[in-house]
ZAROKOL-449405 format. One record per atom (N, C-alpha, C, CB): x, y, z; residue in one letter. Coordinates in nm, 3 decimals. Each point is the difference from the previous one (the first is absolute). Glycine has a CB too. Layout:
# ZAROKOL-449405
[[X Y Z] "a"];
...
# end
This chain:
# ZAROKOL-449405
[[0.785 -0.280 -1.329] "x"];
[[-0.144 -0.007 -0.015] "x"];
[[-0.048 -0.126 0.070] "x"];
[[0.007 0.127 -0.221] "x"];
[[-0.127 -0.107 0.277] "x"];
[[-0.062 -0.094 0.093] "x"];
[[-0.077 -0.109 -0.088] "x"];
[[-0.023 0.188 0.192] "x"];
[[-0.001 -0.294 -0.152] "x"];
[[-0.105 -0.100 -0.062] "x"];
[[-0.121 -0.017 0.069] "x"];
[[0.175 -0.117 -0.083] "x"];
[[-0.262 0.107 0.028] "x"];
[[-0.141 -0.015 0.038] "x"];
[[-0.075 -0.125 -0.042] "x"];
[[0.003 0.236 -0.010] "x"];
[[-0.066 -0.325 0.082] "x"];
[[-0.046 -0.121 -0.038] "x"];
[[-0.148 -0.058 0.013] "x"];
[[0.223 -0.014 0.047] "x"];
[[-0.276 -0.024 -0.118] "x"];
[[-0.197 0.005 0.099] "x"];
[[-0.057 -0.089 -0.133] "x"];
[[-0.070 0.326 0.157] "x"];
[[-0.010 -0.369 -0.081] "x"];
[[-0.142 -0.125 -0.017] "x"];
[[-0.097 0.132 -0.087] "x"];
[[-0.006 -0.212 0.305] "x"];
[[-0.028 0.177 -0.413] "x"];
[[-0.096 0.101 -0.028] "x"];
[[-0.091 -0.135 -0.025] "x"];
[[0.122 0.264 -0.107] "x"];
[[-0.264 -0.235 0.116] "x"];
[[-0.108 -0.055 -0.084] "x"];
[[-0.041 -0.047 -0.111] "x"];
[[-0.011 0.091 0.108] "x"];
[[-0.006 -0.155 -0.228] "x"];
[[0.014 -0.029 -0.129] "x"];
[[-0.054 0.102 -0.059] "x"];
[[0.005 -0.219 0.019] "x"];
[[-0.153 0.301 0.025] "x"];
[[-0.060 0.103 -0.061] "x"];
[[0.116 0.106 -0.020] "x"];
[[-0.237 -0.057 0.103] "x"];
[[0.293 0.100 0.007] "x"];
[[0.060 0.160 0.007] "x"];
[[0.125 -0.052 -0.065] "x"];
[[-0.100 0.144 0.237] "x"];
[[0.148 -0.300 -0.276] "x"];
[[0.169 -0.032 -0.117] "x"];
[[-0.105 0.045 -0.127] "x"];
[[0.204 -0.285 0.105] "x"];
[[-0.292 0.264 -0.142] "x"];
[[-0.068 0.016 -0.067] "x"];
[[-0.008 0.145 -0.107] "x"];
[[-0.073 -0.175 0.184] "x"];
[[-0.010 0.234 -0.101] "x"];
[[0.039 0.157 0.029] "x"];
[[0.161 0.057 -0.062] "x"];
[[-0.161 -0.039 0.246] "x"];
[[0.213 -0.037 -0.111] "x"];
[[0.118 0.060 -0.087] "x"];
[[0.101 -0.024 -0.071] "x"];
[[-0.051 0.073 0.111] "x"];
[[0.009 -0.163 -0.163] "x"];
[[0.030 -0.070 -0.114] "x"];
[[-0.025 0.058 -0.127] "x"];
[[-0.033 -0.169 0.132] "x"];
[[-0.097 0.255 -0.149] "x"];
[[-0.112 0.072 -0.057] "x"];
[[0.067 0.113 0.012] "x"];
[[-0.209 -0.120 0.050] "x"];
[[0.264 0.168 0.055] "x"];
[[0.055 0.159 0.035] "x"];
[[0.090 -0.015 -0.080] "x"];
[[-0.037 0.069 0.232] "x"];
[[0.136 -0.175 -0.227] "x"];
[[0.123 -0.044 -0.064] "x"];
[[0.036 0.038 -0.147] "x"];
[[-0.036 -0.175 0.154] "x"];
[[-0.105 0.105 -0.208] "x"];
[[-0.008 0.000 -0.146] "x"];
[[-0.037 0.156 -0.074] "x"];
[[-0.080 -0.269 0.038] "x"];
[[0.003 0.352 0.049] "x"];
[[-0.030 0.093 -0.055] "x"];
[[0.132 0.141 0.011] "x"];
[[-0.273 -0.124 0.048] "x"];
[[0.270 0.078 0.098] "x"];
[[0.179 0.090 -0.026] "x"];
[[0.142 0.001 -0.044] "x"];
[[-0.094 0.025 0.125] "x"];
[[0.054 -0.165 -0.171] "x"];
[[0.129 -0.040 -0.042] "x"];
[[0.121 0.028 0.073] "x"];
[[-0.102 0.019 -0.186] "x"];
[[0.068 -0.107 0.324] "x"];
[[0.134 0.014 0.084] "x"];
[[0.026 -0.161 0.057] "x"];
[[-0.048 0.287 0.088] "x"];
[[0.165 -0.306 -0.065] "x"];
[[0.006 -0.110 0.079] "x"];
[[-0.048 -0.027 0.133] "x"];
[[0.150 0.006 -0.128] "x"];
[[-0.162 -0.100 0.229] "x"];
[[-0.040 -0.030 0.063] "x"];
[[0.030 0.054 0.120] "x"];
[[-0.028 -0.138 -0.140] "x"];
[[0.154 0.167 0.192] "x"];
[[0.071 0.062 0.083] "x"];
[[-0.034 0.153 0.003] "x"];
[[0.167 -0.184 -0.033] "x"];
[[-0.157 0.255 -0.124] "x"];
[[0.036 0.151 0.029] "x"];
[[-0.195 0.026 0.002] "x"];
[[0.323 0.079 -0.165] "x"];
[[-0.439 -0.212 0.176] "x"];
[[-0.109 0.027 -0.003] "x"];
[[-0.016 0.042 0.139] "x"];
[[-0.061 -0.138 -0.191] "x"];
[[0.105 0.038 0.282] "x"];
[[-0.029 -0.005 0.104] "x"];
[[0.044 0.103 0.108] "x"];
[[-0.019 -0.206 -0.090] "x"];
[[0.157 0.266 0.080] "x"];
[[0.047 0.129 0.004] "x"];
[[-0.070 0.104 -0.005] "x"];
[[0.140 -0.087 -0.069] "x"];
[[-0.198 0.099 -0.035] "x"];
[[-0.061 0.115 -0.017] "x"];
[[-0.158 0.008 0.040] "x"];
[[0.181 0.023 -0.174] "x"];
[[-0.240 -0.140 0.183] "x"];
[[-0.143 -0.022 0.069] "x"];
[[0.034 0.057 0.160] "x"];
[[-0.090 -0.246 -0.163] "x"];
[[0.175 0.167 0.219] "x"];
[[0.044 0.043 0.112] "x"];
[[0.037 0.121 -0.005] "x"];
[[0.047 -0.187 0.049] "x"];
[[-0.001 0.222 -0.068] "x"];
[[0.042 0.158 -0.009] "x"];
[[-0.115 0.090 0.067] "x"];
[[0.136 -0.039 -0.237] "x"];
[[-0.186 0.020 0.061] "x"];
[[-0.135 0.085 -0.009] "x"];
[[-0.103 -0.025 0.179] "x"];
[[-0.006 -0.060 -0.351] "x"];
[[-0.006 -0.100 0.340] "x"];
[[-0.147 -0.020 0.109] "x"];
[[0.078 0.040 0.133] "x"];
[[-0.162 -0.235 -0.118] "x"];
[[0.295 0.281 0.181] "x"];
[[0.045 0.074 0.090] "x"];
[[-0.039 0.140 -0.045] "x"];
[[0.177 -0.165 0.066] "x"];
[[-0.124 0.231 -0.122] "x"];
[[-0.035 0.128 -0.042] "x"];
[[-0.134 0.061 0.032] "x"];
[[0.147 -0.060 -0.161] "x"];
[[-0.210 -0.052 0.149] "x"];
[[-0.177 0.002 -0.001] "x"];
[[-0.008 0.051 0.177] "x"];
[[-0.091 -0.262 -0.220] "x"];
[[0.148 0.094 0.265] "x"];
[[-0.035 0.009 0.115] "x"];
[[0.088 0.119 0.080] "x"];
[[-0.080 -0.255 -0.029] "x"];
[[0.178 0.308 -0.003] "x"];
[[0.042 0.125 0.056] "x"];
[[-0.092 0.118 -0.005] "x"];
[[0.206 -0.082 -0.056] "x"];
[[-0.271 0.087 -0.039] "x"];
[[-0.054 0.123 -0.059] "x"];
[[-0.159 -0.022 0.131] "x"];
[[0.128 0.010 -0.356] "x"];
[[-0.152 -0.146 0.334] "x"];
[[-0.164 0.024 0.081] "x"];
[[0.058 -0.022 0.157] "x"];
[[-0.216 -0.130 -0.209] "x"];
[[0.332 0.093 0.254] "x"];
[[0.024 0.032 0.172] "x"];
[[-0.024 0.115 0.013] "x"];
[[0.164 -0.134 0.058] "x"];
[[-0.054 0.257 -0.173] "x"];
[[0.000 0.099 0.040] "x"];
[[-0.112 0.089 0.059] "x"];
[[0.159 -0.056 -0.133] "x"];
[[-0.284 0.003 -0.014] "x"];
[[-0.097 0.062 -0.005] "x"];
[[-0.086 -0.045 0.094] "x"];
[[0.044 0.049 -0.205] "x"];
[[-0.034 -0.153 0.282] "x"];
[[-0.122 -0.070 0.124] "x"];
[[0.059 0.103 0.082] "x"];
[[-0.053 -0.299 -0.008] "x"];
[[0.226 0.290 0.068] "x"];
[[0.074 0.076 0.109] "x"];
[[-0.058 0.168 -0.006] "x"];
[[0.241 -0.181 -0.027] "x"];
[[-0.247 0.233 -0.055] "x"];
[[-0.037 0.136 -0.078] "x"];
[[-0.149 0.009 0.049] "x"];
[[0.165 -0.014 -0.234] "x"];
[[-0.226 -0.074 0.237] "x"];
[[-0.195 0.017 0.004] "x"];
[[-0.021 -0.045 0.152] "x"];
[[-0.095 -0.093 -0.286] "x"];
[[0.184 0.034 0.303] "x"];
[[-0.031 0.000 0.191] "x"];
[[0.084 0.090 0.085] "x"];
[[-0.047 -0.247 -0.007] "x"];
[[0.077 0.338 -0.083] "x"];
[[0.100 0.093 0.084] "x"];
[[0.077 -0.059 0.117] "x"];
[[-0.155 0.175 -0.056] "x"];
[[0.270 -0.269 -0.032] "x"];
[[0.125 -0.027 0.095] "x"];
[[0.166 0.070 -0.023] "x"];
[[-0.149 -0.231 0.012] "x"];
[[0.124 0.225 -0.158] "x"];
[[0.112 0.074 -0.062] "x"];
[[-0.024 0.146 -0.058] "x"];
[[0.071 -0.230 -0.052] "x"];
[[0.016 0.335 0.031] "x"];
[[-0.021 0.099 -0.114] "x"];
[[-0.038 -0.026 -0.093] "x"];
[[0.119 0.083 0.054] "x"];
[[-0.152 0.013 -0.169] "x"];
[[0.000 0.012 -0.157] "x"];
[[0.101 -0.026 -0.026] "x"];
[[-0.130 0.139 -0.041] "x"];
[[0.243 -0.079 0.067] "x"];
[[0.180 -0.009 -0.059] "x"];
[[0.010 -0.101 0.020] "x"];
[[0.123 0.176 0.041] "x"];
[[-0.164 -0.283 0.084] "x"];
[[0.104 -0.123 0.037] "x"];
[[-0.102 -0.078 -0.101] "x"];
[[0.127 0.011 0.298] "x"];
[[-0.248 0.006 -0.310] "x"];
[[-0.063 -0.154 -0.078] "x"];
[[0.040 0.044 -0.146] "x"];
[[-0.247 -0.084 0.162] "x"];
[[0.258 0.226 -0.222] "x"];
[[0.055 -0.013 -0.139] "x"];
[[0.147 -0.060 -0.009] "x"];
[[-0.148 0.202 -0.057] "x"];
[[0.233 -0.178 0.154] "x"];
[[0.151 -0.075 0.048] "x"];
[[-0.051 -0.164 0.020] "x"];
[[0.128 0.242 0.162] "x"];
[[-0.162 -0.310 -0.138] "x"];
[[-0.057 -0.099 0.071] "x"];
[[-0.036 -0.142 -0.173] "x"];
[[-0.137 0.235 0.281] "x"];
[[0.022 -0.081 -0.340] "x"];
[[-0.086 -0.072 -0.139] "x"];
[[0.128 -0.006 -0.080] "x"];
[[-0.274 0.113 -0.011] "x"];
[[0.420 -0.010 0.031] "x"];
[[0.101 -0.011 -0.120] "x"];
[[-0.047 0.117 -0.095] "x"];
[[0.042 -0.274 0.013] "x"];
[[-0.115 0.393 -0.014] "x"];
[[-0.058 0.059 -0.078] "x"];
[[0.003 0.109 0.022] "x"];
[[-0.093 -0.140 -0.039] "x"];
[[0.059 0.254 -0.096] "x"];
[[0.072 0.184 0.066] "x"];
[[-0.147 0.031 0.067] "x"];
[[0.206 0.141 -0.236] "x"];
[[-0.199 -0.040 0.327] "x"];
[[-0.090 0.040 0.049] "x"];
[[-0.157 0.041 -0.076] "x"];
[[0.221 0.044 0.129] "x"];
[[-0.145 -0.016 -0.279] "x"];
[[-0.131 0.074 -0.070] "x"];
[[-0.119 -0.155 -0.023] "x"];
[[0.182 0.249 -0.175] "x"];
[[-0.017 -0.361 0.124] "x"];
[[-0.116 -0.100 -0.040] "x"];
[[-0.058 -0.086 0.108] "x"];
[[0.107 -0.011 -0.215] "x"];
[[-0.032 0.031 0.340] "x"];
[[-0.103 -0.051 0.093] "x"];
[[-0.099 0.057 0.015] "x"];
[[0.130 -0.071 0.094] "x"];
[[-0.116 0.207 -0.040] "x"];
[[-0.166 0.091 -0.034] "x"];
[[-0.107 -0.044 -0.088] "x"];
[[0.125 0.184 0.016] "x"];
[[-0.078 -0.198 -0.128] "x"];
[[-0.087 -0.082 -0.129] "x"];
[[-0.050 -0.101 0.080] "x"];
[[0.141 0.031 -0.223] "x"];
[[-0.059 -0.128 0.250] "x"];
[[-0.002 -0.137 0.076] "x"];
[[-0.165 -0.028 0.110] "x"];
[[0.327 0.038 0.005] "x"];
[[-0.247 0.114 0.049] "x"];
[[-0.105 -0.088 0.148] "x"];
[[-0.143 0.142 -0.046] "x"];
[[0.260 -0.117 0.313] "x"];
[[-0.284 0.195 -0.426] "x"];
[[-0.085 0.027 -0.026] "x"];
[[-0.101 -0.115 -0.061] "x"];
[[0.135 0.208 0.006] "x"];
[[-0.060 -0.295 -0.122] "x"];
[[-0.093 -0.054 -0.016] "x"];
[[-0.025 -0.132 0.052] "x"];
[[0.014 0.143 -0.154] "x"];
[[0.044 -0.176 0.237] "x"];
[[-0.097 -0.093 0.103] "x"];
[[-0.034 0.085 0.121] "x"];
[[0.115 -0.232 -0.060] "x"];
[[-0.203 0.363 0.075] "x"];
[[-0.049 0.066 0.087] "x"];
[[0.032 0.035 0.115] "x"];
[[-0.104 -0.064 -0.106] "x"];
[[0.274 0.064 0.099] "x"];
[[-0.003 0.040 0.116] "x"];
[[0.081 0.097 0.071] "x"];
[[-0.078 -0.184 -0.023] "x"];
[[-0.020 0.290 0.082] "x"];
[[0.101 0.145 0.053] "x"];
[[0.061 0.032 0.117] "x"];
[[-0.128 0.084 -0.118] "x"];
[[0.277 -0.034 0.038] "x"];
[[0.073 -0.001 0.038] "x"];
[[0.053 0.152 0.084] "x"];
[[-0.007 -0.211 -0.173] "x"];
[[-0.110 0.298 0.171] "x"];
[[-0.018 0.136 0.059] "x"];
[[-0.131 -0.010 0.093] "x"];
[[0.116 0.128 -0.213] "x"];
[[-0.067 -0.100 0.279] "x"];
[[-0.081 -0.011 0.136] "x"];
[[-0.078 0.139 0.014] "x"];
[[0.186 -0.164 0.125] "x"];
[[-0.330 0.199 -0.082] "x"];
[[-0.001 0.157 -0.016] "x"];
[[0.029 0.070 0.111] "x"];
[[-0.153 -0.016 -0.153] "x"];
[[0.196 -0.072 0.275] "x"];
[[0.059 0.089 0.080] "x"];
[[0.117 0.067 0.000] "x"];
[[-0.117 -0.107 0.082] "x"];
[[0.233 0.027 -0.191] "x"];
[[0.105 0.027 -0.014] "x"];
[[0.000 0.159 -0.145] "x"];
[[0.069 -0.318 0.118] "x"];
[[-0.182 0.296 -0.173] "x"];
[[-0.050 0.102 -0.126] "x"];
[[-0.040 0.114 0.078] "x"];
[[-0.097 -0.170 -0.181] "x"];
[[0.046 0.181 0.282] "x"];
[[-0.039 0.092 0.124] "x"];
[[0.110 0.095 0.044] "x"];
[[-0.147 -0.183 0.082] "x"];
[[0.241 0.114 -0.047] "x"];
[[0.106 0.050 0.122] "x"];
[[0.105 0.049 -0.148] "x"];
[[-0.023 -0.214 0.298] "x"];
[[0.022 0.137 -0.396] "x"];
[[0.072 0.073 -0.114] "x"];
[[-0.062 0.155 -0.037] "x"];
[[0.049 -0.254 -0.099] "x"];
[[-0.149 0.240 0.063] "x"];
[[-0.026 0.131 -0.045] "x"];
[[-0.028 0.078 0.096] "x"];
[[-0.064 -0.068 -0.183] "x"];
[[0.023 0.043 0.318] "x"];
[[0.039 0.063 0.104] "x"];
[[0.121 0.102 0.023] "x"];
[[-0.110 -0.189 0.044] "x"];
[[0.221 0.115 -0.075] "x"];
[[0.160 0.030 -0.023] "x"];
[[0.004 0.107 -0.077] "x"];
[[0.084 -0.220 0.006] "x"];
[[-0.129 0.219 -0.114] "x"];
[[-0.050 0.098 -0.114] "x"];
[[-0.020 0.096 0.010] "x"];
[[-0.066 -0.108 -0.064] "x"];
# end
């Protein structure tokens, strides 16, 4: 396991110091898991920027966010953004 080291601000030791107390975790497995989570985050909204500027697929940004396809759907519904094109809804039922 890797070590991680950083200057925080007195407000945000503060904070989580505060985070600390209410979860009753130590200091280490706090910081772990903040991190964790605020990657996760930021995986989930690349996907979904990559997804809304049409650079990637649907499959690759739900692969991408870490997430099954249904709950990315959820995902990038509710920050607005579609992921069906109607030309591609066209040439489907076209097929049809």
């Amino acid at each position: 396991m890797g070590t991680i080291s950083a200057c925080v601000p007195d407000e945000l030791e503060a904070e989580l110091d505060a985070y600390l107390e209410d979860e009753n975790l130590d200091r280490s497995t706090a910081v772990r898991k903040l991190l964790s989570e605020g990657l996760a985050e930021w995986q989930r909204q690349r996907a979904l920027d990559q997804l809304a500027a049409g650079t990637i697929t649907f499959a690759k940004a739900a692969e991408l966010a870490g997430m099954s396809v249904w709950d990315f759907a959820q995902l990038a519904n509710e920050h607005d953004i579609t992921w069906v094109a109607d030309e591609h809804l066209d040439s489907d039922l076209e097929a049809l």
